[in-house]
C-alpha positions in Angstrom: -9.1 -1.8 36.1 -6.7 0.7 34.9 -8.0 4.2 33.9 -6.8 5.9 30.8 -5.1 9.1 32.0 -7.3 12.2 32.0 -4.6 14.3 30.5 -4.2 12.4 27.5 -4.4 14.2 24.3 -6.9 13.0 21.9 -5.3 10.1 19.6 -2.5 9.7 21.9 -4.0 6.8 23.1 -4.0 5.2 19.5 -0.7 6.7 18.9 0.5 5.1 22.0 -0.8 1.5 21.1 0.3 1.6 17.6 3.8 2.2 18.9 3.6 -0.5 21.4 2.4 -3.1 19.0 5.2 -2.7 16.9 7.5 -3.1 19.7 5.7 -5.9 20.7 5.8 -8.1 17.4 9.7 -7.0 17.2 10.3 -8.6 20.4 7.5 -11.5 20.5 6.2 -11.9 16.8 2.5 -11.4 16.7 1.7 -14.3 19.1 2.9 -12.1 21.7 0.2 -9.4 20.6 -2.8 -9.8 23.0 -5.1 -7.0 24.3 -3.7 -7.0 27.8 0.2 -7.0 26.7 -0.2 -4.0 24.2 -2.6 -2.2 26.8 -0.5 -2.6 29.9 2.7 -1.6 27.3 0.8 1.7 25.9 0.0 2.5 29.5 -4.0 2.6 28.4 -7.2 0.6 29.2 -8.0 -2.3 26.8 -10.5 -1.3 25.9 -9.6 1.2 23.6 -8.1 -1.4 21.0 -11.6 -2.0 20.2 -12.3 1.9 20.2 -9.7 2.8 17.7 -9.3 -0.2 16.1 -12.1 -2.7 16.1 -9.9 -5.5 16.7 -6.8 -7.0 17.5 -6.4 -7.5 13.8 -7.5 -4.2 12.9 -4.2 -3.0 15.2 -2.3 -5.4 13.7 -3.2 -4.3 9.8 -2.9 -0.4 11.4 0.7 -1.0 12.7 1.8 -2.6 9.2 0.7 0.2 7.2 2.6 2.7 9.8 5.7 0.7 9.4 5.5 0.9 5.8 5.4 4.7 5.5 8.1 5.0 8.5 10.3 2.2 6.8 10.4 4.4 3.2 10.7 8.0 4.4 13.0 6.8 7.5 15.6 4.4 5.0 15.5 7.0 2.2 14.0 4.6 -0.2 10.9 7.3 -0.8 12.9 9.8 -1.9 15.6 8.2 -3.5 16.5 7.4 -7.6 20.0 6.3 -7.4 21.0 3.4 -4.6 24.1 4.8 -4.2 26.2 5.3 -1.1 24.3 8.3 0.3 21.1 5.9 0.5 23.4 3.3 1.4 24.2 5.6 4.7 20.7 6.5 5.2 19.0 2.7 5.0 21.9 1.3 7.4 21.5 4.5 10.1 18.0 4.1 9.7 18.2 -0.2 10.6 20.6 0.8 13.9 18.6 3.5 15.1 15.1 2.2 14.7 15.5 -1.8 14.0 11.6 -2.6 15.7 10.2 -1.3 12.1 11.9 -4.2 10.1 12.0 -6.8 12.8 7.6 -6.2 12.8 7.9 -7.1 9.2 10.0 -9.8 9.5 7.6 -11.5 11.8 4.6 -10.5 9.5 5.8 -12.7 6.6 7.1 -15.4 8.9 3.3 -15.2 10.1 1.7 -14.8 6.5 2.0 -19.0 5.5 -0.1 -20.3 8.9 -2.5 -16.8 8.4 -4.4 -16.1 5.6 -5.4 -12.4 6.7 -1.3 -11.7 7.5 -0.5 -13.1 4.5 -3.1 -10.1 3.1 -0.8 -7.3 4.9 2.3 -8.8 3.8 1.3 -8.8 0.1 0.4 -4.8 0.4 3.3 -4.5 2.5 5.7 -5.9 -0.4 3.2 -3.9 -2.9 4.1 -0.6 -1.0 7.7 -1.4 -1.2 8.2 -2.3 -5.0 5.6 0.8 -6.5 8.3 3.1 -4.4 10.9 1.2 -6.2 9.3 1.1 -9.5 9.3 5.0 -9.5 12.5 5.4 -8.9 13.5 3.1 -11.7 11.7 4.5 -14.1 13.0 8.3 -12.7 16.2 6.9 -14.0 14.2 6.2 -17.5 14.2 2.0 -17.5 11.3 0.8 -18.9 9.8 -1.2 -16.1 6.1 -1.6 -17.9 7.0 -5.0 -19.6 10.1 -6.7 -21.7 13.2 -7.6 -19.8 12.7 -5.4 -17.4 9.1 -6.1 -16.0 10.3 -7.8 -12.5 13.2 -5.6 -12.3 11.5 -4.0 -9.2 11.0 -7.1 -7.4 14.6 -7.9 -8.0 15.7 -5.1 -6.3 13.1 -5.2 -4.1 14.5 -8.6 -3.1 18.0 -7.8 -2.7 17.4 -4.4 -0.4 15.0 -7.1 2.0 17.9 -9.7 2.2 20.2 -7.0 3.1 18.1 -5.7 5.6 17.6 -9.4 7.2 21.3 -10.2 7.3 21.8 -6.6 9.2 19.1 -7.4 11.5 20.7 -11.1 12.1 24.6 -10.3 11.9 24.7 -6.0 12.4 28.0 -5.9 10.0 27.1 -2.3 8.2 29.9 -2.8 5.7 29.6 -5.4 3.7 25.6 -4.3 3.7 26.6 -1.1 2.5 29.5 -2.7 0.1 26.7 -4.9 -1.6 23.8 -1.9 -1.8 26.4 0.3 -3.5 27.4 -2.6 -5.8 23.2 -3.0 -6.4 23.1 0.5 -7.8 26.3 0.4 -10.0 24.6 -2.3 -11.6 21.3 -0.9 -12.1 23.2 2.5 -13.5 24.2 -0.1 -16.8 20.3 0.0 -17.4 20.3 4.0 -17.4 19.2 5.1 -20.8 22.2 7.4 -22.1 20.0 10.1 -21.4 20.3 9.5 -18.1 24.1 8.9 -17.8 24.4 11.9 -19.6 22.4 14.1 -16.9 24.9 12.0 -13.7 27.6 12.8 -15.2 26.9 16.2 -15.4 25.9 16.2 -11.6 28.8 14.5 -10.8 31.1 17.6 -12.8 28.9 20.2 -11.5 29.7 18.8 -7.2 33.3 18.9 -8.2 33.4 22.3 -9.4 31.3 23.4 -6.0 
């Protein structure tokens, strides 16, 4: 039975399976996911699944929220009000440098109609998604609390996870990016005048710089 090192630092080992359950659901889906292939991937004893997490669906509900947080801050999406071209850059280098966070997802909702408790992460999962997306909408003063607008979110929530799945499937950047600028040109026809008032000032103000 394999040992977990000595030397490990505290956590690591929870650190390390978290990491290689993602990797394994990107490359497997989750009936890949058993305790001896994400053990003998994090280089630990199986053993400690149960330690950290409970379960093997305790991992697998651990791992989703991780990629959530590491898909908004890592895409720009967190931090973003305008899905411009600057975000546009940041999403797409985000999908080739790190591609295991979307592909878990993808899996996850491919899992969520034959599971009832997936189909639980994947509904906080899109949850996460369209409250970060929400924010920024209304940072840009659109009214997303009812009226016209009251599914805007989900609509733009629904075009960003299309994109994503035809860069995961085909990997041409440009026409992603082409479409995700066009998304936000759009969206900018929703701004309050308030609003366009402020961008165009920020606009004057970089060309003066």
């Amino acid at each position: 039975m394999r040992q977990v090192p000595e030397r490990m630092r505290y956590g690591a080992g929870r650190d390390a399976l978290l990491k290689a359950a993602i990797e394994i659901v990107a490359e497997k889906g989750l009936q890949g996911l058993t305790h001896r292939a994400v053990a003998g991937r994090a280089g630990v004893n199986h053993t400690l699944v149960a330690h950290h997490f409970g379960s093997m669906d305790g991992l697998v509900a651990a791992a989703s929220e991780l990629v959530v947080v590491r898909s908004l801050l890592e895409t720009g999406l967190a931090g973003t009000a305008d899905f411009d071209e600057g975000f546009a850059d940041s999403m797409l280098a985000s999908l080739a440098a790190d591609p295991e966070i979307q592909m878990f997802q993808a899996h996850m909702v491919l899992e969520a109609r034959r599971r009832p408790e997936i189909r639980a992460l994947v509904e906080r999962l899109y949850a996460s998604y369209m409250r970060t997306i929400e924010r920024a909408l209304q940072e840009r003063g659109i009214d997303t609390s009812g009226g016209s607008h009251r599914e805007l979110a989900r609509v733009v929530f629904g075009t960003l996870n299309g994109l994503v799945l035809q860069f995961l499937a085909v990997g041409s950047a440009e026409p992603v990016r082409e479409a995700i600028v066009e998304m936000g040109a759009l969206l900018k026809n929703l701004w309050p005048d308030s609003a366009r008032r402020g961008d165009a000032s920020d606009s004057a103000e970089k060309v003066l710089e």
